[in-house]
C-alpha positions as CSV (number, residue, x, y, z in Angstrom):
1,X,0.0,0.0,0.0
2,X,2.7,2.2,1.1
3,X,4.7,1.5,-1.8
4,X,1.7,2.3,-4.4
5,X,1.4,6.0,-2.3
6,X,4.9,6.5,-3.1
7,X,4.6,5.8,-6.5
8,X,1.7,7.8,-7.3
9,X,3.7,10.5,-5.6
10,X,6.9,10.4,-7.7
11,X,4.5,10.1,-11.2
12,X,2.8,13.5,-9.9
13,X,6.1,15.3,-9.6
14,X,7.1,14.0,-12.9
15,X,3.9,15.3,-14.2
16,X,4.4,18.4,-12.8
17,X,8.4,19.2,-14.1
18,X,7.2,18.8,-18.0
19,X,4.3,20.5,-17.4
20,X,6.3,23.3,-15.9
21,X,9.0,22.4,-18.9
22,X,6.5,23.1,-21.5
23,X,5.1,26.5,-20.1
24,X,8.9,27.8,-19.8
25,X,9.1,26.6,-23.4
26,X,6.1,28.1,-24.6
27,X,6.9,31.6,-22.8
28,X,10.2,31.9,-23.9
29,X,8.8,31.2,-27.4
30,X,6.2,33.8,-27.0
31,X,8.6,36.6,-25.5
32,X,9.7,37.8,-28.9
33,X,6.0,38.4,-30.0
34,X,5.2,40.0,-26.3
35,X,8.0,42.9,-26.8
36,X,7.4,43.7,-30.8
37,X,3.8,44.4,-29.5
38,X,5.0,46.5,-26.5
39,X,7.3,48.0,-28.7
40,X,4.7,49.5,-31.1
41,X,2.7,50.6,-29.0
42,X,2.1,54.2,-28.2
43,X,4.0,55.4,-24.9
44,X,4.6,59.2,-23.7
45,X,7.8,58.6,-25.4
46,X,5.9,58.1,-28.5
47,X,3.0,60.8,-29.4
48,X,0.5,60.2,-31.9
49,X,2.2,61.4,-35.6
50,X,0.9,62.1,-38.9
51,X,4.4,62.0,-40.1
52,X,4.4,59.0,-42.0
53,X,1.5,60.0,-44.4
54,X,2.8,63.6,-44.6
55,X,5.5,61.7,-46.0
56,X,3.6,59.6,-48.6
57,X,1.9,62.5,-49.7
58,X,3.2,66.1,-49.7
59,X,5.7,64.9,-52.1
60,X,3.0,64.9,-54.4
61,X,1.1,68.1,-53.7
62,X,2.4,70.8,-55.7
63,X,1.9,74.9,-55.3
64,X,0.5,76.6,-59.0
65,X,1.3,80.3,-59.6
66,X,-1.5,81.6,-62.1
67,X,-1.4,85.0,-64.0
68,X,-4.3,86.3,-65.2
69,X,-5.2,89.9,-66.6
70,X,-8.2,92.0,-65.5
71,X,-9.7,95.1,-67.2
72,X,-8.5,98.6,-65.8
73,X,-9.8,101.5,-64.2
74,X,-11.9,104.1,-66.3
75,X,-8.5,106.0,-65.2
76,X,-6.3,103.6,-66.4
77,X,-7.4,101.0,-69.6
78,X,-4.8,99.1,-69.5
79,X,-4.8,95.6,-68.1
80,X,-3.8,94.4,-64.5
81,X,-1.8,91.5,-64.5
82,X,-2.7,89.3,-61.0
83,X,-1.1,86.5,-59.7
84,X,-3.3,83.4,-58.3
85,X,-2.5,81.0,-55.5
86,X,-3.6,77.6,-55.5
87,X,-2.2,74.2,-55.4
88,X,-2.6,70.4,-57.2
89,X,-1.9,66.8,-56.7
90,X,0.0,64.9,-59.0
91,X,-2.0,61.6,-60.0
92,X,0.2,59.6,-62.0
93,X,3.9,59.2,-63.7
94,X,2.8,61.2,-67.0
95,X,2.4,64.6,-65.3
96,X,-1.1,64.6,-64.9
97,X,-2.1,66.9,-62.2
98,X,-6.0,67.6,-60.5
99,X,-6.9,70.7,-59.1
100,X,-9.8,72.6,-58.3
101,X,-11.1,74.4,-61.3
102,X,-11.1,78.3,-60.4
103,X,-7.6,78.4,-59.5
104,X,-7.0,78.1,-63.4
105,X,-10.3,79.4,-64.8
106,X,-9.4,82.4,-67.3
107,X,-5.6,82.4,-66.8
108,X,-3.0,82.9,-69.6
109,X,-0.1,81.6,-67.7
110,X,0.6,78.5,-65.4
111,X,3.6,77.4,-63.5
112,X,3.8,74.5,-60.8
113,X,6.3,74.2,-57.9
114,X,7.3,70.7,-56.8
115,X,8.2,70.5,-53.0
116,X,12.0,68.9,-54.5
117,X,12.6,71.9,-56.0
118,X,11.8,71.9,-59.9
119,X,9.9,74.4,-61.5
120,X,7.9,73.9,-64.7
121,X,5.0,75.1,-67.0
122,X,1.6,73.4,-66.8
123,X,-0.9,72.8,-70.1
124,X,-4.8,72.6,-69.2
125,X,-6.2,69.3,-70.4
126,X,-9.2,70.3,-69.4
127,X,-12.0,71.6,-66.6
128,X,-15.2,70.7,-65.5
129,X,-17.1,73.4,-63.8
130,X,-20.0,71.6,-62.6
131,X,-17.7,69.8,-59.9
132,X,-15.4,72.4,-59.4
133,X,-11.9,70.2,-60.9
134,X,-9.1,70.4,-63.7
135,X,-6.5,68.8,-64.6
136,X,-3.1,69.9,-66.1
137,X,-0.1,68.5,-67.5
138,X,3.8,68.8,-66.9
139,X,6.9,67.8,-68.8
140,X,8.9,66.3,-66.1
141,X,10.7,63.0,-65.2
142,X,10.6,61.0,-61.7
143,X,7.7,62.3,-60.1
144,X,6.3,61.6,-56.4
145,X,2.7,60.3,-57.1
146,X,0.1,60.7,-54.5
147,X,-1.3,57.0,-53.1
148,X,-4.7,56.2,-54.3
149,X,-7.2,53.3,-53.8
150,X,-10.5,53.5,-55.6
151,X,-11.5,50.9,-52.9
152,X,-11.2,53.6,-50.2
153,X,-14.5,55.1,-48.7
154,X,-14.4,57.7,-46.1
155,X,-16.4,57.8,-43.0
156,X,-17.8,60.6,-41.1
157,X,-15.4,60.8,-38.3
158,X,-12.3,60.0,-40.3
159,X,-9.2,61.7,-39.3
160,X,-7.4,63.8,-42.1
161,X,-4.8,66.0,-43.4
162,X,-5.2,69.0,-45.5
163,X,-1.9,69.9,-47.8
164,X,-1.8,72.9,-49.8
165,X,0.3,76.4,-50.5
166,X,-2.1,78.6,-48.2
167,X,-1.2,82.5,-48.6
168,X,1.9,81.4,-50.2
169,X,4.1,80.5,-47.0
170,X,4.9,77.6,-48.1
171,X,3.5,73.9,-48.3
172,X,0.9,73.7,-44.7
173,X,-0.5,70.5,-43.4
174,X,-3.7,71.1,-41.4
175,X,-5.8,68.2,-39.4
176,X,-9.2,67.8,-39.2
177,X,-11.9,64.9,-39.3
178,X,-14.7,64.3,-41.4
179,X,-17.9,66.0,-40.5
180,X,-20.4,64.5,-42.8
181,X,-20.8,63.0,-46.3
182,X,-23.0,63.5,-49.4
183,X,-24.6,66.3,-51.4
184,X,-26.4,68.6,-48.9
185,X,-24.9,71.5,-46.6
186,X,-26.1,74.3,-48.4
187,X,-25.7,72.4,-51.8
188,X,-28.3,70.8,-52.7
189,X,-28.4,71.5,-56.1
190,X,-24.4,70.3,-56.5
191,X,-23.5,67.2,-58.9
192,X,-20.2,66.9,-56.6
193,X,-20.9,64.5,-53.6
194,X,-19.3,66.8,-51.5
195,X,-17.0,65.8,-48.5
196,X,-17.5,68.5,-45.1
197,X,-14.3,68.3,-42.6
198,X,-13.1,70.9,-40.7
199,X,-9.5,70.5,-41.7
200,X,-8.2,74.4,-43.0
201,X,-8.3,75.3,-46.4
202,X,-7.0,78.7,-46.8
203,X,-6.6,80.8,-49.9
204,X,-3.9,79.1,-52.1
205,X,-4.8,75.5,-50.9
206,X,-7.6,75.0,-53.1
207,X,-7.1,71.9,-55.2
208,X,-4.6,70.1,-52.7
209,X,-5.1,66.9,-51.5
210,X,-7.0,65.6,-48.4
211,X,-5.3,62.5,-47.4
212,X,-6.0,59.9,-44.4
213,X,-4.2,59.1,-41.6
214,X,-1.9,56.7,-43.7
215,X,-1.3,59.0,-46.7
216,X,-4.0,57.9,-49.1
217,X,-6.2,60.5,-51.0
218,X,-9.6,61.0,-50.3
219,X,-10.7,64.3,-51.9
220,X,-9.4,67.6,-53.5
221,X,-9.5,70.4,-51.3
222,X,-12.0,72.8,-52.7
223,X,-13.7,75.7,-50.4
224,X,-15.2,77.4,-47.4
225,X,-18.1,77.7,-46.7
226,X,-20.1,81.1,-46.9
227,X,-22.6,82.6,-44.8
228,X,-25.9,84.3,-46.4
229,X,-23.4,87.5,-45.9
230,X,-20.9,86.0,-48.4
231,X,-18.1,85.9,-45.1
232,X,-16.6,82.4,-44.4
233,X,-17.9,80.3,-41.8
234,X,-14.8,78.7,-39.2
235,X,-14.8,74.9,-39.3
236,X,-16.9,74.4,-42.8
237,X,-14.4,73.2,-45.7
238,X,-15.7,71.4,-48.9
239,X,-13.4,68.6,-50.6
240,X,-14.4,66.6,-53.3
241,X,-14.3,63.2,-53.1
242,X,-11.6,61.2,-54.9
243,X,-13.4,58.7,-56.4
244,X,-15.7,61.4,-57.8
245,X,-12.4,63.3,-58.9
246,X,-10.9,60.3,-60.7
247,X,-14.0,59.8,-62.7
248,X,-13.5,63.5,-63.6
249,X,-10.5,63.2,-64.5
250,X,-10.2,59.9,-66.7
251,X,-13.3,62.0,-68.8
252,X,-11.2,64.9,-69.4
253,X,-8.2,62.8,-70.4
254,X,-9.6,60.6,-73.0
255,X,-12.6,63.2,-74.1
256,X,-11.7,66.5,-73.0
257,X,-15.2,67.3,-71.2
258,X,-17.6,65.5,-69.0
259,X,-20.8,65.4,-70.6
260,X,-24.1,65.1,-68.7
261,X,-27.2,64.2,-68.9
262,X,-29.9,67.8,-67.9
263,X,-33.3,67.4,-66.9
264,X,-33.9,71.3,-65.6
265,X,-35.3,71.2,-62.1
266,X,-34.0,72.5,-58.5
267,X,-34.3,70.3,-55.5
268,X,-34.9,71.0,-52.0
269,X,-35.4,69.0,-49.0
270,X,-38.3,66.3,-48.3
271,X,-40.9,68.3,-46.7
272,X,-41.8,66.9,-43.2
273,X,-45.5,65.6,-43.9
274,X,-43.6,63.6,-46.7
275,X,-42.7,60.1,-45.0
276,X,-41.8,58.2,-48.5
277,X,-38.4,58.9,-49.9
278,X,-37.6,61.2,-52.8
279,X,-36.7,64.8,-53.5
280,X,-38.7,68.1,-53.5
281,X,-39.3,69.7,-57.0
282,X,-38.6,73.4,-55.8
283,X,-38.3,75.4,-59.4
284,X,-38.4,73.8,-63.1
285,X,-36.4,75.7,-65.6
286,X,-38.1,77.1,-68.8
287,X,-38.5,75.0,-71.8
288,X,-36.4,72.8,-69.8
289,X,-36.8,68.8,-70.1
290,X,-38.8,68.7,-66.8
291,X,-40.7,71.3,-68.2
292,X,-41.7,70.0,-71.5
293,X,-42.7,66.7,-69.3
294,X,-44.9,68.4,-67.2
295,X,-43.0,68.7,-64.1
296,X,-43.7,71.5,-61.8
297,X,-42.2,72.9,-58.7
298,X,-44.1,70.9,-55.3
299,X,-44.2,68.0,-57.2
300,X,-42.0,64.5,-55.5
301,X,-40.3,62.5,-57.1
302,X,-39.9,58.9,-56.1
303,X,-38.9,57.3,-58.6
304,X,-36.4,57.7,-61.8
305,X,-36.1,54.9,-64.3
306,X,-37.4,52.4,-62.1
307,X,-34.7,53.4,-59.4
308,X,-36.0,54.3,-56.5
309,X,-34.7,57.8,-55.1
310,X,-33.7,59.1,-52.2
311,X,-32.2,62.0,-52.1
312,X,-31.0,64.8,-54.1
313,X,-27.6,63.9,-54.7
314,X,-28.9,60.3,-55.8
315,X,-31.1,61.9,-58.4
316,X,-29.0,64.5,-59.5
317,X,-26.0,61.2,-60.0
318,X,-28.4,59.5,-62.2
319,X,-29.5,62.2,-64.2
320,X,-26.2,63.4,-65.0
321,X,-25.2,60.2,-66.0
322,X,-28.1,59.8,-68.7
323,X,-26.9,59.8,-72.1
324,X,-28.3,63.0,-73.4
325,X,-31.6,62.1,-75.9
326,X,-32.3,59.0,-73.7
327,X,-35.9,58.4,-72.4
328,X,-36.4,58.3,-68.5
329,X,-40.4,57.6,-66.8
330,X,-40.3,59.6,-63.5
331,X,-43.2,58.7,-60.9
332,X,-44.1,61.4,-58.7
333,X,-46.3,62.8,-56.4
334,X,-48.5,65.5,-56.9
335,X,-51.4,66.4,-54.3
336,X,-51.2,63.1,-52.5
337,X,-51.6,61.5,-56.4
338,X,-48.9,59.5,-58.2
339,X,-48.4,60.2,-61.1
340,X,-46.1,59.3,-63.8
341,X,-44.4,61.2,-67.0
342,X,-41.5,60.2,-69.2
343,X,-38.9,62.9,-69.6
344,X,-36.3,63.3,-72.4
345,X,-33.0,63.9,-70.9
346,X,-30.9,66.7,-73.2
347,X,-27.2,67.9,-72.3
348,X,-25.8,69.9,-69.7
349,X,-24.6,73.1,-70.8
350,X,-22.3,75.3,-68.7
């Protein structure tokens, strides 16, 4: 009896040495795993940075000097020549370069600054009012392109980095996050699915890039925002979205413009009796498409083309992207009555 106890003893301790054995194994294993993670993460000795996406991108954001001539005084007839801020984003290895439209609208002279140094003139391949965008060409060799993924959605709360040549002082990096997404703050009637954020855009940033926190572009820096007084209201910038900006630019590449489809009404918001989703005929333009269809401002539209529609921006997306002299039936609302018309969708002219 005695000698069973003492062998069940011994086989416990022997149990208990490999077990112990193959933790100390494991742990040491482990160890190298346990001090990569403590090393990355972040400790007072190592504060949040942006510094690795400035990197990525401000290679790529350039500063564009403009000159442009404007009448004279009744005193004086002879033109003004002004010089224009702004800046642009070089997209790709052949010297294409987006920007925001009015910083080259009416110019007779560009020149863009690379942050390495070069100078160089800049051709217009083309602009596109309607969403506020250009984009230009240089001659040049080895250039920083910006990173890009049309896979990339932003998110209202996303952290970003405006880059531009605000006032001329030089390439600036503000920070800001994403306040909201879509086409309404105060632009309802806008075919650009406008980004909000409150990240800085100054005179002279225009058309610079809005990257994320790892360095990847998300929109082109456009505007501020202005009061009913015309003054610019603190924490309101506009960006469009660089998926939206892409498709801009591919268009003005290969066809030199962006054609669009017109149907001629202005939108508003969906009144509050109004529980179904659609958008708010506020105005029809004369002689207009909508017009000749029998649309009419109070009228709702719910449906385009079988698509149901829900907002503004939505309807406004589909429309443009009608080929012009295509047939569309529109059902809509009219005095608690659907109705239904067919419109024919003409171009867009600007």
């Amino acid at each position: 009896m005695q000698q069973r106890k003492s062998g069940s003893w011994i086989g416990y301790v022997i149990r208990s040495v490999i077990l112990g054995l193959v933790v100390a194994a494991f742990v040491i294993w482990l160890q190298p795993l346990i001090s990569a993670w403590q090393a990355e993460r972040v400790t007072p000795d190592q504060p949040m940075s942006f510094a690795k996406a400035v990197n990525r991108a401000a290679p790529a954001v350039v500063n564009i000097y403009s000159l442009s001539e404007v009448r004279g005084s009744y005193y004086n007839r002879r033109p003004n020549t002004v010089l224009r801020l702004g800046s642009g984003i070089i997209m790709d290895n052949v010297g294409h370069i987006l920007t925001a439209a009015h910083v080259v609208a009416n110019v007779s002279s560009i020149q863009v600054a690379l942050q390495d140094g070069r100078q160089t003139s800049a051709q217009v391949i083309g602009t596109d009012p309607v969403t506020d965008l250009a984009v230009l060409r240089i001659e040049l060799d080895n250039l920083p392109i910006i990173p890009q993924d049309l896979q990339l959605r932003s998110n209202v709360g996303d952290v970003v980095l405006a880059i531009g040549n605000p006032l001329n002082l030089g390439q600036t990096i503000t920070q800001g996050i994403i306040s909201a997404t879509g086409g309404r703050m105060g632009v309802i009637n806008s075919h650009a699915d406008l980004l909000q954020m409150d990240a800085v855009i100054n005179e002279g940033a225009s058309g610079g890039a809005l990257v994320n926190s790892e360095g990847y572009l998300v929109g082109i820096n456009n505007a501020q925002f202005r009061g009913p007084a015309g003054q610019g209201v603190e924490g309101i910038y506009f960006a469009v979205p660089y998926v939206l900006a892409h498709d801009i630019m591919t268009k003005l590449i290969e066809e030199g413009e962006v054609v669009r489809g017109y149907l001629g009404v202005n939108t508003g918001d969906r009144p509050q009796s109004q529980q179904q989703p659609g958008i708010l005929v506020t105005g029809v333009d004369p002689n207009s498409p909508a017009d000749r269809a029998g649309l009419r401002a109070d009228d709702y539209i719910i449906e385009i083309a079988g698509q149901p529609i829900a907002s503004s921006a939505e309807g406004l997306a589909l429309i443009s992207n009608t080929k012009p002299g295509t047939e569309l039936e529109v059902r809509f609302i009219r005095d608690n009555t659907e109705l239904t018309t067919t419109v024919t969708i003409s171009k867009l002219s600007y």
